[in-house]
ROSEMAR-213576 format. One line per field, with one value per residue (C-alpha): residue in one letter; x negated, z, y negated. Coordinates in nm, 2 decimals, decimal comma. Layout:
! residues N
r = (A;...)
xx = (X;...)
zz = (Z;...)
yy = (Y;...)
END
This chain:
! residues 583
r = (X;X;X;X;X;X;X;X;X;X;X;X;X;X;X;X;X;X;X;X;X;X;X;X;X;X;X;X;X;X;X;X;X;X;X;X;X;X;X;X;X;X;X;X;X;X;X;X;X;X;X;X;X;X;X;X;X;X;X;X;X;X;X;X;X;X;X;X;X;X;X;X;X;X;X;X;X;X;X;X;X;X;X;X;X;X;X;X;X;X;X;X;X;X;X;X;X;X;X;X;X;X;X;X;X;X;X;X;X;X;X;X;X;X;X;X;X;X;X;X;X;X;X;X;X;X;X;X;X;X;X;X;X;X;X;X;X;X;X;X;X;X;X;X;X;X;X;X;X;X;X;X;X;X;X;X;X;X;X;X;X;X;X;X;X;X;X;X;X;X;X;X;X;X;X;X;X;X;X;X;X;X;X;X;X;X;X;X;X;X;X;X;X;X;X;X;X;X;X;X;X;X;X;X;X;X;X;X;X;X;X;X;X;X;X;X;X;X;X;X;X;X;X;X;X;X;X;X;X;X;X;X;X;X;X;X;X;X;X;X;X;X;X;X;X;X;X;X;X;X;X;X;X;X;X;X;X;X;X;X;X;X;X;X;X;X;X;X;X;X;X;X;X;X;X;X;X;X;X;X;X;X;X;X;X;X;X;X;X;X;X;X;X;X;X;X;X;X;X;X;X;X;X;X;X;X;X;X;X;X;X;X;X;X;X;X;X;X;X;X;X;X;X;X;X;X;X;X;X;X;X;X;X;X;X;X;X;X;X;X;X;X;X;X;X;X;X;X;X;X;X;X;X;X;X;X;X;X;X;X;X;X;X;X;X;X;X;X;X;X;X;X;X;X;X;X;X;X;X;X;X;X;X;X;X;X;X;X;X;X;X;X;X;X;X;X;X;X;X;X;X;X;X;X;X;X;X;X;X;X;X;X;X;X;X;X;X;X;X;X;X;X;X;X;X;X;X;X;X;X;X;X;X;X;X;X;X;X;X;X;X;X;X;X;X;X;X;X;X;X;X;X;X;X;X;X;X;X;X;X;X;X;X;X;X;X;X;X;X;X;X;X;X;X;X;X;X;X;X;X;X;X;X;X;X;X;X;X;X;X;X;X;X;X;X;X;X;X;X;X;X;X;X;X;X;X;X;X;X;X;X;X;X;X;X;X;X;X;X;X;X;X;X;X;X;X;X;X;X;X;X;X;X;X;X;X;X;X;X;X;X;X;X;X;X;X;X;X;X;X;X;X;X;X;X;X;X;X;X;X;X;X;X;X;X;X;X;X;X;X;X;X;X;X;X;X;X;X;X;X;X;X;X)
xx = (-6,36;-6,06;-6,02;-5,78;-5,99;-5,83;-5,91;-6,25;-6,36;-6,19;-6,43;-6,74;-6,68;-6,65;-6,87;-7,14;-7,36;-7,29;-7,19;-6,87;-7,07;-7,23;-6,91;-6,75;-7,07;-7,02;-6,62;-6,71;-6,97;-6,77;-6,48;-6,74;-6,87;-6,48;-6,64;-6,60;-6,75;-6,88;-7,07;-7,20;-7,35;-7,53;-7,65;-7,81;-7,98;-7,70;-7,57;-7,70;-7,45;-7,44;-7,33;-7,07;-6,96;-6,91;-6,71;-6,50;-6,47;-6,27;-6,09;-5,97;-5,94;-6,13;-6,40;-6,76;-7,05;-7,34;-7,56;-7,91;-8,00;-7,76;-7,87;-7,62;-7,52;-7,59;-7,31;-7,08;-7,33;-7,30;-6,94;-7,04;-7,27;-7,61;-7,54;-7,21;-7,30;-7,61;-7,39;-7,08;-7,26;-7,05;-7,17;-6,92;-7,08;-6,77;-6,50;-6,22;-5,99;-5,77;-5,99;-6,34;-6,46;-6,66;-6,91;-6,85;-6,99;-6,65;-6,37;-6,13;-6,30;-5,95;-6,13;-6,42;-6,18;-5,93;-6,21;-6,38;-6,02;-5,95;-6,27;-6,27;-5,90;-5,87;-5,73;-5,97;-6,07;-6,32;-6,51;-6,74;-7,08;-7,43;-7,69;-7,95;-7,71;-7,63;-8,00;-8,07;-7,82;-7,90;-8,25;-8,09;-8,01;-8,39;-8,50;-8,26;-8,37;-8,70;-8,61;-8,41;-8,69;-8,94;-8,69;-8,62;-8,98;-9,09;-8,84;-8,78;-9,20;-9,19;-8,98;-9,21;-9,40;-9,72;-9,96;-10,25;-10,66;-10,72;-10,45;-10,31;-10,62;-10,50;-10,13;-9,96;-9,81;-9,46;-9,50;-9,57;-9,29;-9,10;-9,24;-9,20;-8,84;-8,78;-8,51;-8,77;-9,03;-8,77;-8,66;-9,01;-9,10;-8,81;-8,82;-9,15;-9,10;-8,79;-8,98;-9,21;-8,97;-8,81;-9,18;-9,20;-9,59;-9,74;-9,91;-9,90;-10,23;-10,14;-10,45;-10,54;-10,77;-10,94;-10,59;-10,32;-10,23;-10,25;-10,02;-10,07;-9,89;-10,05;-9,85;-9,90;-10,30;-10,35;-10,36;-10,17;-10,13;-9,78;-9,71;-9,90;-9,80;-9,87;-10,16;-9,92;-9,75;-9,99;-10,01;-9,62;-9,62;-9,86;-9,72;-9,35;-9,49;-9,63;-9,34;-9,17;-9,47;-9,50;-9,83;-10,00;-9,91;-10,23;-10,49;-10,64;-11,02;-10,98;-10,86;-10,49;-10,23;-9,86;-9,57;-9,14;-8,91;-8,64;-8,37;-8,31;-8,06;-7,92;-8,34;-8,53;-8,90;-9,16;-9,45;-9,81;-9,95;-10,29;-10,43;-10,86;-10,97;-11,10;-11,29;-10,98;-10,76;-10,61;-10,55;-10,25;-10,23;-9,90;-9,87;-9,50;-9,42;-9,09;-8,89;-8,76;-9,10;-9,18;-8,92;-9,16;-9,22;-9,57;-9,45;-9,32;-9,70;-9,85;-9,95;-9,89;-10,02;-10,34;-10,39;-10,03;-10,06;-10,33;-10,14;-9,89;-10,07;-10,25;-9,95;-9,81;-10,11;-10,04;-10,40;-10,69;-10,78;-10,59;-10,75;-10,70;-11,01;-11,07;-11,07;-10,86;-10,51;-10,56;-10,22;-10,40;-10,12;-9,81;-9,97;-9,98;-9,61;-9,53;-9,69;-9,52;-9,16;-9,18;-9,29;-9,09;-8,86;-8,64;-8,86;-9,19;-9,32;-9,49;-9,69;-9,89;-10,11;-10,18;-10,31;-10,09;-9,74;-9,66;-9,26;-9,12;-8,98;-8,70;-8,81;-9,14;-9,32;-9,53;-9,80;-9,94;-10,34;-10,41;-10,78;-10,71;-10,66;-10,91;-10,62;-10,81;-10,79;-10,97;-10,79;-10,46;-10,57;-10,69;-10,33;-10,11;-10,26;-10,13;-9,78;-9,73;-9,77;-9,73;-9,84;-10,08;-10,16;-10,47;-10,44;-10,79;-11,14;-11,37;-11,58;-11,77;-11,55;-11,21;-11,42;-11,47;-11,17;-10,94;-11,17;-11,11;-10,74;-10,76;-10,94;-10,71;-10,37;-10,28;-10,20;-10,39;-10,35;-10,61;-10,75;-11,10;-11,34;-11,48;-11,52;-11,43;-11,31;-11,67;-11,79;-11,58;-11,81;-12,11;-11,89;-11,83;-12,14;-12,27;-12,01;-12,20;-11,93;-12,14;-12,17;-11,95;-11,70;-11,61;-11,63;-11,36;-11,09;-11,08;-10,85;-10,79;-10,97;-10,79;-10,93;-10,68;-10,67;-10,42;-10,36;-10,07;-9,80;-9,72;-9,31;-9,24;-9,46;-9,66;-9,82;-9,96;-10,35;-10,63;-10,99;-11,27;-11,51;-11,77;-11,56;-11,45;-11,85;-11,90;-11,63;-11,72;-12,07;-11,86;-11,49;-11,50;-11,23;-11,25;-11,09;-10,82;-10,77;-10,71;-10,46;-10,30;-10,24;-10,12;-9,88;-9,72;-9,82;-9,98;-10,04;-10,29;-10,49;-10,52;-10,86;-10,97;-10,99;-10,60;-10,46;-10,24;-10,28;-10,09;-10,12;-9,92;-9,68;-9,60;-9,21;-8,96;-8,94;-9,34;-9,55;-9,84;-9,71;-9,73;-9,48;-9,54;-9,86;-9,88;-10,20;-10,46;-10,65;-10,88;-10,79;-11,09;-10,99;-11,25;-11,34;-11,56;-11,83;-11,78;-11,76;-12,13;-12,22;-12,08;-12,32;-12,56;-12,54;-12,50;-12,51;-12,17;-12,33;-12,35;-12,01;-11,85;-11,99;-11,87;-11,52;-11,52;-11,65;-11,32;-11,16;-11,09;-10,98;-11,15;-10,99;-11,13;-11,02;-10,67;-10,65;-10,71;-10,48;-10,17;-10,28;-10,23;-9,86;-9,81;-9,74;-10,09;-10,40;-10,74;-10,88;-10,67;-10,84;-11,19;-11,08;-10,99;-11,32;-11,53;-11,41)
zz = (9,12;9,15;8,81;8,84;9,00;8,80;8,47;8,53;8,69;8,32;8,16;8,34;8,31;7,93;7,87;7,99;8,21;8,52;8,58;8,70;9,00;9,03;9,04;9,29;9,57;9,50;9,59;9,90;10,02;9,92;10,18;10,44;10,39;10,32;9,97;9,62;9,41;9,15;9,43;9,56;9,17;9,16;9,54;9,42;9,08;8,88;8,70;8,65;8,81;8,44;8,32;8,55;8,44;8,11;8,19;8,42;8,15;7,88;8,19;8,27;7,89;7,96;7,68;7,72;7,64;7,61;7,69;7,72;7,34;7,30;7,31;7,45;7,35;7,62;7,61;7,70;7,95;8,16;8,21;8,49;8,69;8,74;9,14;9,06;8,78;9,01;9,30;9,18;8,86;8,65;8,29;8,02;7,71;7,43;7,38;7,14;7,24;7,45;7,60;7,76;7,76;8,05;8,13;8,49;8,71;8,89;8,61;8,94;9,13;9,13;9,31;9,07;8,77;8,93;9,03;8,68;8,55;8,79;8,65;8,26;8,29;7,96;8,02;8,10;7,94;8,17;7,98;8,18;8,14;8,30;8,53;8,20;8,05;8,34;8,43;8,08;8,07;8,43;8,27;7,95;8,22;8,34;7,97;7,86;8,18;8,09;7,67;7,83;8,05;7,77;7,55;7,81;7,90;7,55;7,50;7,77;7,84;7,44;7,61;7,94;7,91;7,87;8,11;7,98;8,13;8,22;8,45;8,56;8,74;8,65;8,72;9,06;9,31;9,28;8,88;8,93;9,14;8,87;8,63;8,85;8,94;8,53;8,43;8,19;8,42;8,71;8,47;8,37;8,73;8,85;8,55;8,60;9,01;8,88;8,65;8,88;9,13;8,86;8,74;9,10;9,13;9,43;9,28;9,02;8,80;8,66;8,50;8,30;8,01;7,77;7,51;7,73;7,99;8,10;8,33;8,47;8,72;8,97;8,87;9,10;9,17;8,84;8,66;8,33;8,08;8,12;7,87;7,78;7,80;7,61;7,75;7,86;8,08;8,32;8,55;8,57;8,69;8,91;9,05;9,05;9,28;9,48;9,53;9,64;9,90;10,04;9,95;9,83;9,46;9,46;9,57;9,31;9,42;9,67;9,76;9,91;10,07;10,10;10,16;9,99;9,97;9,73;9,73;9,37;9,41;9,78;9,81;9,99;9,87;10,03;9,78;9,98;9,73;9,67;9,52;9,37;9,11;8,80;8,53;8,31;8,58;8,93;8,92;9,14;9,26;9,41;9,67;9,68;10,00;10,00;10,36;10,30;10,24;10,62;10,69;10,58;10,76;10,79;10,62;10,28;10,27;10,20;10,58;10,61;10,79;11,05;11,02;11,06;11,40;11,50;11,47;11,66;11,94;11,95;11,94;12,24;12,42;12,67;12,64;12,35;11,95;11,71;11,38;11,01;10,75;10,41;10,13;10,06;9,95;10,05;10,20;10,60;10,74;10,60;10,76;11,10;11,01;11,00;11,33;11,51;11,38;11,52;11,88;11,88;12,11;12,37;12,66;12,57;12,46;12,16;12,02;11,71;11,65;11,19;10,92;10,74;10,90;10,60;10,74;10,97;11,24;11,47;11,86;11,79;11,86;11,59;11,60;11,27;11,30;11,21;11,15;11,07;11,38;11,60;11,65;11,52;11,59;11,94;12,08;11,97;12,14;12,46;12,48;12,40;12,68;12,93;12,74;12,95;12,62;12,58;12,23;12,05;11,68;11,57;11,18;11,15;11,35;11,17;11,47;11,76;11,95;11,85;11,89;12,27;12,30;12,12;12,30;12,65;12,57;12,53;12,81;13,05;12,98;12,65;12,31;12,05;11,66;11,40;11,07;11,01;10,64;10,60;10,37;10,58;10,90;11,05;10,93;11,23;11,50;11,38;11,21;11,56;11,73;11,44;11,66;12,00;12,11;12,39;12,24;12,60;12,56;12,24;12,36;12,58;12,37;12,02;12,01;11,63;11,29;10,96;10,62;10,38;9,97;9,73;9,45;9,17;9,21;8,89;8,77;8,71;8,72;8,44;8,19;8,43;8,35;8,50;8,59;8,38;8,62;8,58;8,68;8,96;9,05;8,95;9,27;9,47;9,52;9,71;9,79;10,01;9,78;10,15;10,32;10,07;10,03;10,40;10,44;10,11;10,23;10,58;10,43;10,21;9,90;9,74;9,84;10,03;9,74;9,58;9,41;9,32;8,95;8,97;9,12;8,85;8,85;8,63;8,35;8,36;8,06;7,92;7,86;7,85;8,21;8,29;7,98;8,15;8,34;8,66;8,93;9,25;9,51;9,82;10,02;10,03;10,39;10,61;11,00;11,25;11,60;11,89;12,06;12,34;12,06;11,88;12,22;12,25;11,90;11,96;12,30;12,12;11,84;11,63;11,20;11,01;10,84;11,16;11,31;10,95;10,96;11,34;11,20;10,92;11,18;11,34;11,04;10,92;10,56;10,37;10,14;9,84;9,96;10,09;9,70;9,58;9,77;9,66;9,31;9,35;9,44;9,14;9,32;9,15;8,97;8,97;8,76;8,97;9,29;9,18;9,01;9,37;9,59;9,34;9,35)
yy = (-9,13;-8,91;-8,66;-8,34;-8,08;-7,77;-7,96;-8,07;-7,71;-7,57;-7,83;-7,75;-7,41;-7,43;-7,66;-7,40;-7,64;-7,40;-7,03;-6,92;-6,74;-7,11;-7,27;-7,04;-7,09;-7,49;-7,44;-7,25;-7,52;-7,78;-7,66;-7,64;-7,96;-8,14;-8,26;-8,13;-7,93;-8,16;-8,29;-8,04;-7,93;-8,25;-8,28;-7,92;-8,03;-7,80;-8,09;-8,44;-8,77;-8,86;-8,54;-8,55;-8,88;-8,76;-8,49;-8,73;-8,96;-8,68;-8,56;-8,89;-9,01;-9,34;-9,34;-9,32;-9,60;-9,55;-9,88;-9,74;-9,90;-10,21;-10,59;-10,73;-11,11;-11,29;-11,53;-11,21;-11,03;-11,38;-11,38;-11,14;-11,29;-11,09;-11,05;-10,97;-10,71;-10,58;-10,50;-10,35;-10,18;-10,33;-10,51;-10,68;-10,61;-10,68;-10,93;-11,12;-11,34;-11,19;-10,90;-10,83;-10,44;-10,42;-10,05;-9,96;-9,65;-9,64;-9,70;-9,65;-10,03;-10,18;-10,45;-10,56;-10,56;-10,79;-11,00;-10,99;-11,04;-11,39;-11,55;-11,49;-11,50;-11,23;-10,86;-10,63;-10,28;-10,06;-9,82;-9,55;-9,53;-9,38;-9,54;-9,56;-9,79;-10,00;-10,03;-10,13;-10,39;-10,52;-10,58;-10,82;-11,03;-11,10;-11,09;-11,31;-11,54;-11,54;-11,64;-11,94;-12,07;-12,06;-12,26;-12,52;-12,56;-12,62;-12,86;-13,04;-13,12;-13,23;-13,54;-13,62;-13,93;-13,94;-14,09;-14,28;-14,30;-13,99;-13,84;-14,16;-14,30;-14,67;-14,59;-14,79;-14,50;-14,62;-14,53;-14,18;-14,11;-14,26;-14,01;-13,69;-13,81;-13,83;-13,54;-13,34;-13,33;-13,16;-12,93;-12,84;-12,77;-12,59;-12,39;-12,25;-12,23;-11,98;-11,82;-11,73;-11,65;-11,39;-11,24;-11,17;-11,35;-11,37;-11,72;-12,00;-12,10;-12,49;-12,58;-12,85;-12,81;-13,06;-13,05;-12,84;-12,73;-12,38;-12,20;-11,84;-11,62;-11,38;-11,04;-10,77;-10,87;-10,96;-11,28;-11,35;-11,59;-11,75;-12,00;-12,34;-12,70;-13,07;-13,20;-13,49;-13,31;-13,25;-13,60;-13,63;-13,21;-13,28;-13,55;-13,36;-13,08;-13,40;-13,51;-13,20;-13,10;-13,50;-13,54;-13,86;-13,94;-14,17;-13,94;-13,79;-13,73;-13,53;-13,23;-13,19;-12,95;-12,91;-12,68;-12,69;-12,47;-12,35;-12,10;-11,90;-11,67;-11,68;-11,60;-11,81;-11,91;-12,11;-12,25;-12,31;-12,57;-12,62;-12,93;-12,95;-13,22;-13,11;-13,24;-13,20;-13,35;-13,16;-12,82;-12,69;-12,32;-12,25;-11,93;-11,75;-11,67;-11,48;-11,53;-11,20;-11,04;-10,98;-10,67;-10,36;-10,07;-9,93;-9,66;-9,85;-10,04;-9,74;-9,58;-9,23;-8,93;-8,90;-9,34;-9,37;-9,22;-9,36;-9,73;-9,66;-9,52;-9,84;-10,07;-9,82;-10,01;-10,31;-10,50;-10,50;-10,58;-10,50;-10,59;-10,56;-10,66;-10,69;-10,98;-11,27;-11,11;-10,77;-10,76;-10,81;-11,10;-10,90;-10,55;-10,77;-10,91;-10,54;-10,42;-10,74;-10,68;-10,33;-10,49;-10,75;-10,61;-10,85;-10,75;-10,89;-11,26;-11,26;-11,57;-11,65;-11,92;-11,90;-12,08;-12,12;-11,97;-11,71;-11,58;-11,70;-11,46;-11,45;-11,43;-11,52;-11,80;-11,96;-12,23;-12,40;-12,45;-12,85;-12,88;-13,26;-13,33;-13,08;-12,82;-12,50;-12,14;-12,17;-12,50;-12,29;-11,95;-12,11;-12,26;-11,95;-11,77;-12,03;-11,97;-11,62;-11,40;-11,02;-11,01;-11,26;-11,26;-11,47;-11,60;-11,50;-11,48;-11,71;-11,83;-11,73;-11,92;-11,79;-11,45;-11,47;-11,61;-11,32;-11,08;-11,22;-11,20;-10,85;-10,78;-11,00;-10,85;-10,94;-10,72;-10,94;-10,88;-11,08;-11,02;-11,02;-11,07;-10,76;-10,49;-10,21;-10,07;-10,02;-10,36;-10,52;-10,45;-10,57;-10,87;-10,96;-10,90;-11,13;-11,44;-11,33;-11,10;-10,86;-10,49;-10,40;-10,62;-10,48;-10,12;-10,20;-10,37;-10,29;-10,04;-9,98;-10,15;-10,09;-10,21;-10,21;-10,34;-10,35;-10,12;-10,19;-9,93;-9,66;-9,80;-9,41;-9,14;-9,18;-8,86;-8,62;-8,47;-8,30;-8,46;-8,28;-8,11;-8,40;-8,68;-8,47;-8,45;-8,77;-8,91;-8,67;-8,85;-9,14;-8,93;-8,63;-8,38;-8,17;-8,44;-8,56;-8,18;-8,15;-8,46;-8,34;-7,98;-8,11;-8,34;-8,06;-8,26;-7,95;-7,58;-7,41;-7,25;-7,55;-7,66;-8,03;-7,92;-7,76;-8,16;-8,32;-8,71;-8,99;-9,25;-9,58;-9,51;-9,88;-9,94;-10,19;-10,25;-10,29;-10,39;-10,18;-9,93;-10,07;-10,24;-10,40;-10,34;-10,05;-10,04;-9,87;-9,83;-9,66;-9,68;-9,63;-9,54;-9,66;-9,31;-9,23;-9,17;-9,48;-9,67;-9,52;-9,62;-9,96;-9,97;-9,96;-10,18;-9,90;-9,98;-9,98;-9,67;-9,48;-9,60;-9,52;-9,16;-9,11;-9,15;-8,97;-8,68;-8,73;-8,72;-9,11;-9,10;-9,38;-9,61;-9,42;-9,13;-9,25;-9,38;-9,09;-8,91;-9,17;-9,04;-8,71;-8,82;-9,02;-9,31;-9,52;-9,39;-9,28;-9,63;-9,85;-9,77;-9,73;-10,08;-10,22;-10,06;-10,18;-10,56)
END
């Protein structure tokens, strides 16, 4: 935004935010760096981009709005559309018949208003205003989403037909696809797939119950209660999300599984449907799987520091086991997506062989496991390695034969990646000793084990306090403060001198973005390198105790401590992860 340089300096100056000595460094920075000295003030923490804004605003005598408190009518906020709005930071938030006042960051977009001004075809008055107020407003948007899905749903299932004996036992297949083809039951369902999809869950509860029907979204690893249907509705949804994953309207006694996609918002979504009989009727768990959701980094997920390194020297490696562990939905298959989309460079062949395929991903070669029809893990594995692979990643190993099989990958030439059900990093070796994998065959290809759970993420840093001296006692029984003193010193998180009793950790502060304080997942992990000393631990069939306290010798942070230590940072707290290692 261009303002006149000699009257904004006067204004700063006078308005006594900055010093004239202040001023006059930012001026001679500013010529070295070709910018100007506004900028320079807020690159340096002298002056806030808002106060700036302000200032620009009197300069420039546009006037100033201030959103951060205003419900906007929603009829006016969706003349912009939300993408629209989102992208250019633009909101309209007022309008008669011949004008719409819009709140803008850059008063000066020529190009937004004359696009805003083509599509509500009414003369257009931009008004500055701050990032709390355009964040606020952006928010209405979601809100308002959210107020229209409940409506619909409520009214719209009010008007599905009801289906009599019990779920529709009695009821011919071509009558149910009738029913889930009838306009209220479509609406229903798309409504709550886009619900979802805005909620951002990871999963979708429909349950019937003896005189409704319950549905509940999986919010950042915790289930909530999302809203509750006529018990009428629930044969004609069911047969709906049927429909839409091609599975047998008819069956009813046993269970079934599908997959469908559907975009929302230029965002594509696959839904993994699961199907169980009830007594109540069939219960339908939907999984999101967002096609988007596979480009992390390592970094993002929540590695950092010492286990950091240590994955990347083992994906540096041309043959062995790569393996991640820990319980259903801890996050193990998108840590694996991760380490591929780093390796999957044009120079090697990389092949999977999953159950089910979670993202697809470009270059790679992905295989679907069909136990229906004897194509398992093994009978996939023993085929990829005919396929001239680089890289293999194994869904999971869940036999002793996919076990010798992954392991004699390794040891022939091949990178291999799987996942593995155990509780932590040292767990893995006896876990596959326990599928008759020889004590010196693992010695020689596992190269790296990370366990890894999920812990929600704090929205902002919440209220900052201090553990009492007995709680600090208390973890220490489990957490080793030497350690996650160590790695926090290292990582310049806190200063040498300081204590376990001087670290500041955080509350989740509810607000009107996150009803509980919290916002999305990062992991948690511990990362166990095989040294020579594990290799002689392994050797001789060694306990997961003894292999556990090897690496923390060699200074393997473990999950607890690895929580702990993304605490201290603010980014989650202290009951979240002893919520998580105690599950």
């Amino acid at each position: 935004m261009k303002t006149s340089s000699s009257q904004l300096k006067n204004f700063i100056l006078d308005s006594g935010l900055v010093t004239r000595a202040v001023y006059t460094k930012a001026e001679k920075t500013a010529d070295e760096k070709k910018t100007t000295p506004e900028e320079i003030l807020v690159s340096e923490g002298h002056i806030s981009e808002d106060d700036l804004r302000r200032m620009q605003a009197y300069v420039l005598g546009v006037p100033f709005i201030n959103l951060a408190k205003e419900k906007i009518d929603y009829d006016i906020l969706s003349m912009i559309p939300e993408p629209i709005a989102r992208t250019h930071n633009v909101v309209a938030y007022k309008k008669n018949d011949r004008e719409l006042e819009v709140a803008m960051l850059d008063v000066e977009d020529l190009r937004s208003i004359e696009f805003i001004k083509k599509k509500v075809g009414l003369k257009i008055l931009p008004r500055l205003t701050d990032a709390e107020s355009i964040k606020h407003a952006l928010l209405q948007y979601q809100k308002t989403l959210k107020d229209e899905f409940g409506d619909l749903i409520k009214h719209e299932s009010a008007a599905i037909t009801a289906i009599d004996e019990e779920g529709g036992e009695g009821v011919s297949e071509s009558d149910l696809k009738k029913l889930a083809e009838d306009v209220p039951v479509v609406r229903v369902v798309n409504a709550l797939l886009k619900h979802a999809i805005i909620q951002n869950a990871s999963d979708i509860h429909i349950e019937p119950m003896e005189n409704e029907v319950l549905v509940r979204y999986r919010i950042d690893g915790i289930l909530h209660d999302a809203m509750t249907l006529p018990k009428n509705a629930a044969a004609s949804i069911t047969a709906r999300i049927k429909v839409l994953s091609s599975l047998k309207l008819d069956e009813k006694r046993l269970p079934q599984d599908g997959r469908f996609k559907m975009a929302v918002d230029n965002e594509k979504v696959a839904f993994r449907v699961s199907l169980l009989p009830t007594y109540y009727g069939e219960k339908t768990v939907m999984r999101l799987l967002r096609e988007n959701g596979g480009s992390f980094t390592l970094e993002s997920l929540g590695f950092h520091g010492e286990g950091l390194e240590r994955v990347h020297k083992a994906m540096k490696q041309t043959t062995g086991l790569i393996l991640t562990t820990g319980p259903t939905g801890s996050g193990k298959t998108t840590t694996l997506y991760t380490v591929l989309d780093i390796l999957n460079t044009p120079d090697v062949n990389i092949s999977t062989v999953e159950d089910p395929i979670e993202y697809q991903m470009a270059r790679i070669n992905q295989t679907q496991v069909r136990p229906e029809i004897d194509f398992t893990f093994a009978r996939g594995l023993r085929a990829l390695v005919r396929q001239d692979p680089d890289i293999i990643m194994v869904g999971e190993i869940r036999d002793n034969e996919t076990a010798s099989l992954a392991v004699n990958a390794a040891l022939t030439g091949h990178l291999v990646l799987s996942t593995l059900h155990t509780n932590s990093s040292a767990g893995a070796v006896p876990r596959m000793m326990d599928m008759d994998v020889e004590p010196f065959l693992l010695s020689s290809t596992i190269r790296v084990v990370i366990a890894q759970r999920l812990v929600r993420r704090l929205f902002n840093k919440g209220e900052p306090y201090k553990l009492p001296k007995e709680e600090i006692a208390s973890l220490g029984e489990f957490i080793n403060f030497d350690m996650v003193m160590k790695a926090l010193i290292e990582e310049n998180i806190v200063e040498k001198s300081t204590k376990p009793e001087d670290l500041l950790f955080y509350k989740p502060v509810p607000n009107e973005e996150s009803v509980d304080g919290y916002k999305g997942r990062l992991v948690i992990n511990e990362v166990l390198t095989v040294s020579s000393a594990i290799n002689e631990l392994v050797l001789r069939q060694a306990s997961t105790d003894e292999i556990e306290q090897q690496a923390r010798n060699e200074g393997m942070l473990t999950m607890a401590e690895d929580g702990l230590f993304k605490a201290v940072q603010g980014i989650t707290t202290v009951e979240e992860v002893l919520r998580v290692i105690s599950e």
